[in-house]
C-alpha positions as CSV (number, residue, x, y, z in Angstrom):
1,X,-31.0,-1.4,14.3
2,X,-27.6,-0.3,14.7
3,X,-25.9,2.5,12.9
4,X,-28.6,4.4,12.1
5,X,-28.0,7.5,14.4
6,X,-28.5,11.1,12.9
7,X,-25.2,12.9,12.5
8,X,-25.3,16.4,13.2
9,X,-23.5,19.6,15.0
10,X,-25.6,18.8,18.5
11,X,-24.2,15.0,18.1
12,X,-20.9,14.9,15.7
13,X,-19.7,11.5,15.1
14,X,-15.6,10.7,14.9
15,X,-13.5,9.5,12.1
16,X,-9.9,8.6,12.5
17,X,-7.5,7.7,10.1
18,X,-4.2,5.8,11.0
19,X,-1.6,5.9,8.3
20,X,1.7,3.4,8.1
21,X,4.4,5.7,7.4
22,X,7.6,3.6,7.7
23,X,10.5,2.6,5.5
24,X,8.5,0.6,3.4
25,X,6.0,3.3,2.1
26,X,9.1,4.2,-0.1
27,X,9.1,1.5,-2.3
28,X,6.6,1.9,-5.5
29,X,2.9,2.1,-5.5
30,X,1.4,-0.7,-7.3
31,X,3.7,-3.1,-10.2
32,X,3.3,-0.2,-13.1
33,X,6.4,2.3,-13.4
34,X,4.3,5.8,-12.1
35,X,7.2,7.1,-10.6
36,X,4.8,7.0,-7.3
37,X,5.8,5.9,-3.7
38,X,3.1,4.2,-1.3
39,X,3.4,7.3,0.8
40,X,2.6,9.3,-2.3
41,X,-0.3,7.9,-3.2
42,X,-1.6,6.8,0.4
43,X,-1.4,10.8,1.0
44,X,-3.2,12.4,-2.1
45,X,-5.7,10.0,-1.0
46,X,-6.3,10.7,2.4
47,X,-6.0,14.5,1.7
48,X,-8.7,14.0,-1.2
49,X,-10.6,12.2,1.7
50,X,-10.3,15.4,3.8
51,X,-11.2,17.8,0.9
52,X,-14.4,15.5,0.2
53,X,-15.2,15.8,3.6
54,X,-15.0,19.6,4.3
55,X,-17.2,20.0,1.2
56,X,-19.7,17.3,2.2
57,X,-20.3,19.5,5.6
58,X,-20.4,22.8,4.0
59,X,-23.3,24.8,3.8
60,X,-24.3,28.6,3.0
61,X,-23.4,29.7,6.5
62,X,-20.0,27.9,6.6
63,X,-18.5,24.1,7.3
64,X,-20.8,22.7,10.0
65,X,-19.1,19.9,12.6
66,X,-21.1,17.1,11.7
67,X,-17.3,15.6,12.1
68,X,-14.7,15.8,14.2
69,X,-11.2,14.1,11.9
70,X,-7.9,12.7,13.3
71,X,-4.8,11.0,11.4
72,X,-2.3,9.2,13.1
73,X,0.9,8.3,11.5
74,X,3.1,5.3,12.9
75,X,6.6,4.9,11.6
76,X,10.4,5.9,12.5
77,X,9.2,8.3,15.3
78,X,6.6,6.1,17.0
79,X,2.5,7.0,16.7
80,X,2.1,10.9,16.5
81,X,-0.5,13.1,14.6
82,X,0.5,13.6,11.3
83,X,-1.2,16.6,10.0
84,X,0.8,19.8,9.2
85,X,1.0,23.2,9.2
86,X,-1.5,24.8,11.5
87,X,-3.1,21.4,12.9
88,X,0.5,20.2,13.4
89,X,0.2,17.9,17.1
90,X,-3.7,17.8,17.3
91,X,-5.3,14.7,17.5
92,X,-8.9,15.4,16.8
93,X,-9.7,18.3,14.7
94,X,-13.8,19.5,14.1
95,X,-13.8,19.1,10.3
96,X,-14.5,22.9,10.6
97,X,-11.0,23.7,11.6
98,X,-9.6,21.2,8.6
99,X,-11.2,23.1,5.8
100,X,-9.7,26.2,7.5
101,X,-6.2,25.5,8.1
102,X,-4.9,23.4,5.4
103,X,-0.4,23.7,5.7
104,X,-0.7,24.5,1.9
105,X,-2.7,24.4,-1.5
106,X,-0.2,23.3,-4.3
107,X,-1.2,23.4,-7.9
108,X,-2.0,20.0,-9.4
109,X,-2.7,18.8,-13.1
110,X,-5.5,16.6,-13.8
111,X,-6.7,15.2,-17.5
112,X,-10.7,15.9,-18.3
113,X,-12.7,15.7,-21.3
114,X,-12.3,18.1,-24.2
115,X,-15.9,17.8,-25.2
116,X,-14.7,16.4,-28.6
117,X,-13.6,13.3,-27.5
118,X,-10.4,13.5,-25.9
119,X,-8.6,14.5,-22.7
120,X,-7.0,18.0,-21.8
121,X,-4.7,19.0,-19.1
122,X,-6.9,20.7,-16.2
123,X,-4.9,22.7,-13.8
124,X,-6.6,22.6,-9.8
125,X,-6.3,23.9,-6.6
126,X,-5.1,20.7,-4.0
127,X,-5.0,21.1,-0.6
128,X,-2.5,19.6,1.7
129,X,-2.8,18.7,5.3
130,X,-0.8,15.5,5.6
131,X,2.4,15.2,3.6
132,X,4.2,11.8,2.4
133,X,6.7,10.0,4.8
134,X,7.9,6.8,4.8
135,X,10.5,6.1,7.2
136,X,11.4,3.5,10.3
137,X,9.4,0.1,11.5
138,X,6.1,-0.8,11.8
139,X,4.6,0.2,15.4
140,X,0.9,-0.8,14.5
141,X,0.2,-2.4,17.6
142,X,1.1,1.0,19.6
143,X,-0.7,3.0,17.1
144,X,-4.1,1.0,17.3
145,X,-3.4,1.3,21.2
146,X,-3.8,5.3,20.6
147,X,-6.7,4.9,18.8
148,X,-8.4,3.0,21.2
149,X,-7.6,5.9,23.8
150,X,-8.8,8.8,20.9
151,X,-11.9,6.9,20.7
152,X,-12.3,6.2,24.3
153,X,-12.5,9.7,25.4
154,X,-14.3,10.9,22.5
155,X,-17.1,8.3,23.7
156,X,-16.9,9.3,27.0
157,X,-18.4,12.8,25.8
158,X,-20.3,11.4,22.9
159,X,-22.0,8.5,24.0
160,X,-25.2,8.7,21.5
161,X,-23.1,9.6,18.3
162,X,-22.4,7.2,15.2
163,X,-20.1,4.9,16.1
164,X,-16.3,6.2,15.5
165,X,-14.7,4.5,12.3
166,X,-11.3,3.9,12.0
167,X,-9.4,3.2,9.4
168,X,-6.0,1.6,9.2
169,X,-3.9,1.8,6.5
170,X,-0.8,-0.6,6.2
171,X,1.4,-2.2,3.6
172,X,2.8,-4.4,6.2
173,X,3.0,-6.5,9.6
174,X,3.4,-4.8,12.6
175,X,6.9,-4.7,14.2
176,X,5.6,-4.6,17.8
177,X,3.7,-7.6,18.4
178,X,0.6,-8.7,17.1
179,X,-2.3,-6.5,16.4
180,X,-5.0,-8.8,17.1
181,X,-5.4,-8.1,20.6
182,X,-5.5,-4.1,19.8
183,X,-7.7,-4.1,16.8
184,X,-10.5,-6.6,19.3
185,X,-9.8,-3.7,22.0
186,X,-11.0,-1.4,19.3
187,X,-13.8,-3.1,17.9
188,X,-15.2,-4.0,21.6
189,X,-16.0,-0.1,22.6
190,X,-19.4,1.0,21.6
191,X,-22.0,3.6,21.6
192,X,-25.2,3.0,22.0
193,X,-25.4,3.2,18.5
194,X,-23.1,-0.1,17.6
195,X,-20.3,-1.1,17.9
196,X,-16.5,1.2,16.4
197,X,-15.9,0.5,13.2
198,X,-12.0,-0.6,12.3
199,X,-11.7,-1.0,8.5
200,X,-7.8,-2.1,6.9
201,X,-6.4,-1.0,3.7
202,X,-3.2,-2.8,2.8
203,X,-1.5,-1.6,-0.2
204,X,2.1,-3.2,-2.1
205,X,3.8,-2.9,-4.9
206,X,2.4,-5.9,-6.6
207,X,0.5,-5.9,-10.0
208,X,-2.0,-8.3,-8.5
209,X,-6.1,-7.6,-8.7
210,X,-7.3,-5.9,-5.6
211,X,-9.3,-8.0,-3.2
212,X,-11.8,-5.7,-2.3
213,X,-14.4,-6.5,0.9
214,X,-14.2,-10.4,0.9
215,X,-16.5,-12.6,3.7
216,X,-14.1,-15.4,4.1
217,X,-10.2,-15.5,4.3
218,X,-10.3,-18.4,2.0
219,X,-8.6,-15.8,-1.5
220,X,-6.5,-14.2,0.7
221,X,-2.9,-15.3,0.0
222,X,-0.7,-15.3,3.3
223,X,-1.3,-15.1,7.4
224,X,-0.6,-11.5,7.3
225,X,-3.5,-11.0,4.9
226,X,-5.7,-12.9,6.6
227,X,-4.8,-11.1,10.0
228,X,-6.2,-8.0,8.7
229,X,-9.2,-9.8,7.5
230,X,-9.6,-11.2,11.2
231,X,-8.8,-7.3,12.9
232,X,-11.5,-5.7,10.5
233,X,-15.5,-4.7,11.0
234,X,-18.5,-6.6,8.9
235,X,-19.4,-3.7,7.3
236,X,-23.0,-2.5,8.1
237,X,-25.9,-3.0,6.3
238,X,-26.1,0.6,4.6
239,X,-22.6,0.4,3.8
240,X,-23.2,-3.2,2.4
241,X,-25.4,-1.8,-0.1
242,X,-23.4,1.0,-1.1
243,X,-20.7,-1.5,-2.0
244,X,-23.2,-3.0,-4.5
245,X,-23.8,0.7,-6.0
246,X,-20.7,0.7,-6.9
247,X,-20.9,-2.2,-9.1
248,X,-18.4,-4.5,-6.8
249,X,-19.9,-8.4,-6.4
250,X,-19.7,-9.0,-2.3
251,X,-21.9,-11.8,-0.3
252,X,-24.2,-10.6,2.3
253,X,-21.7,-10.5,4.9
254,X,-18.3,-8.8,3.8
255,X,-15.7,-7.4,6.0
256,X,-14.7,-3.7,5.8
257,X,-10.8,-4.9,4.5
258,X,-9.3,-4.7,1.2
259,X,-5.9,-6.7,0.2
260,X,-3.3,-5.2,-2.5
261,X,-5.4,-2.0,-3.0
262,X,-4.7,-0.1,-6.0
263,X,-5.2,3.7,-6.3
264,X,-9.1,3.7,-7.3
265,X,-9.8,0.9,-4.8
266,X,-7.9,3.2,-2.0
267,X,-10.1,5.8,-3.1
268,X,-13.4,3.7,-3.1
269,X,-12.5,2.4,0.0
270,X,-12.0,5.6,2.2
271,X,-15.1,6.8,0.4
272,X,-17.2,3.8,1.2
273,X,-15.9,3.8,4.8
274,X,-16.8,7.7,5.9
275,X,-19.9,7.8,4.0
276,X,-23.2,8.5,7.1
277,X,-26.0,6.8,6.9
278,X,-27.9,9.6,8.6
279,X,-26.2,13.2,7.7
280,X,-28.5,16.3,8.6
């Protein structure tokens, strides 16, 4: 069975997240008035992603490298690595380094139960390692092109690990071609564990329910949608079930893609997606 190899610091598996980051990230995430840009909320979530992953690897003695992490933004200045600060030009990071080198830890306000029935203002600590930015076109196809190269050489040293996910997140068509050919280039390299894993997010400003991991393009609205549909994974049998844990009613065969993602599905999503099916 594929997808089933132990992840540990002898045999670290690869995540890597690519991030749209052009003009259109600017408009407003999701229909209701939040005063929230795409950008905004694609970052907290990725840097929540980040944050959940450091503490998912630490232990007593320190972070262990059970991960190594990239994020790649694509936008007005072509594909480049898009975490600040410290990491600032790195591609692939051991998840060791991330929890060490944040750029900064602002001060964030979050509501939480009162114990009596209602909500208080709860004042955390929220680290930072890629900021917002939302500026230029659309070069998808050249950033899943440097992905493919990221993963290539990380399987050239890592040829027993989990299979390398990648995650693209998007609010809309590429502005350099098609991606179809790049996302199959992706999808084809291997381990000897499976196959990569390429997973799409698309987000907009639309008030419209999220589909969340369909089987068949048939819901989807538009070609664009059901490109992304076409470019993603089948997710994996553990992930499969982990989709019905959380309550969410897929067939037997979905696809690692969600269309018009709100906040909570973003966050479901990138949680779904990095979750191991073997961490030790």
């Amino acid at each position: 069975m594929p997808y089933q190899a132990e992840i540990s610091r002898s045999n670290p598996s690869c995540i890597l997240i690519l991030i749209d980051q052009s003009g259109s990230m600017d408009d407003p995430f999701g229909a209701a008035p939040t005063g929230k840009r795409k950008s905004d909320g694609v970052a907290d979530a990725v840097n929540r992603l980040l944050q959940n992953l450091v503490i998912k690897c630490a232990k007593s003695e320190g972070i262990r490298d059970y991960y190594h992490v990239g994020v790649i933004g694509y936008g007005e200045q072509g594909v480049f690595p898009a975490f600040a600060g410290q990491l600032k030009g790195r591609q692939l990071v051991p998840i060791s380094e991330v929890g060490n080198n944040p750029a900064r830890v602002e001060e964030r306000t979050r509501k939480v139960e009162d114990g009596a029935g209602g909500l208080i203002n709860q004042k955390i600590k929220f680290p930072i390692w890629v900021d917002s930015i939302a500026k230029g076109g659309t070069p998808m196809c050249e950033g899943l092109r440097q992905a493919k190269s990221i993963i290539s050489r990380w399987l050239s040293s890592h040829a027993d690990c989990f299979p390398p996910i990648v995650m693209n997140i998007t609010d809309g068509e590429a502005t350099d071609g098609d991606a179809t050919t790049s996302a199959d280039d992706i999808k084809s390299m291997s381990s000897s564990d499976g196959n990569v894993l390429l997973f799409n997010l698309h987000i907009s400003s639309s008030n419209h329910a999220p589909i969340e991991f369909p089987d068949l393009p048939d819901e989807l609205p538009d070609d664009y949608a059901k490109l992304l549909f076409q470019m993603s994974s089948r997710l994996p049998d553990y992930m499969w079930m982990m989709v019905q844990q959380e309550g969410l009613i897929v067939s037997e065969n979905p696809k690692g893609f969600v269309f018009n993602a709100d906040l909570v599905s973003i966050i479901r999503f990138l949680d779904i997606g990095t979750r191991p099916s073997n961490l030790r």
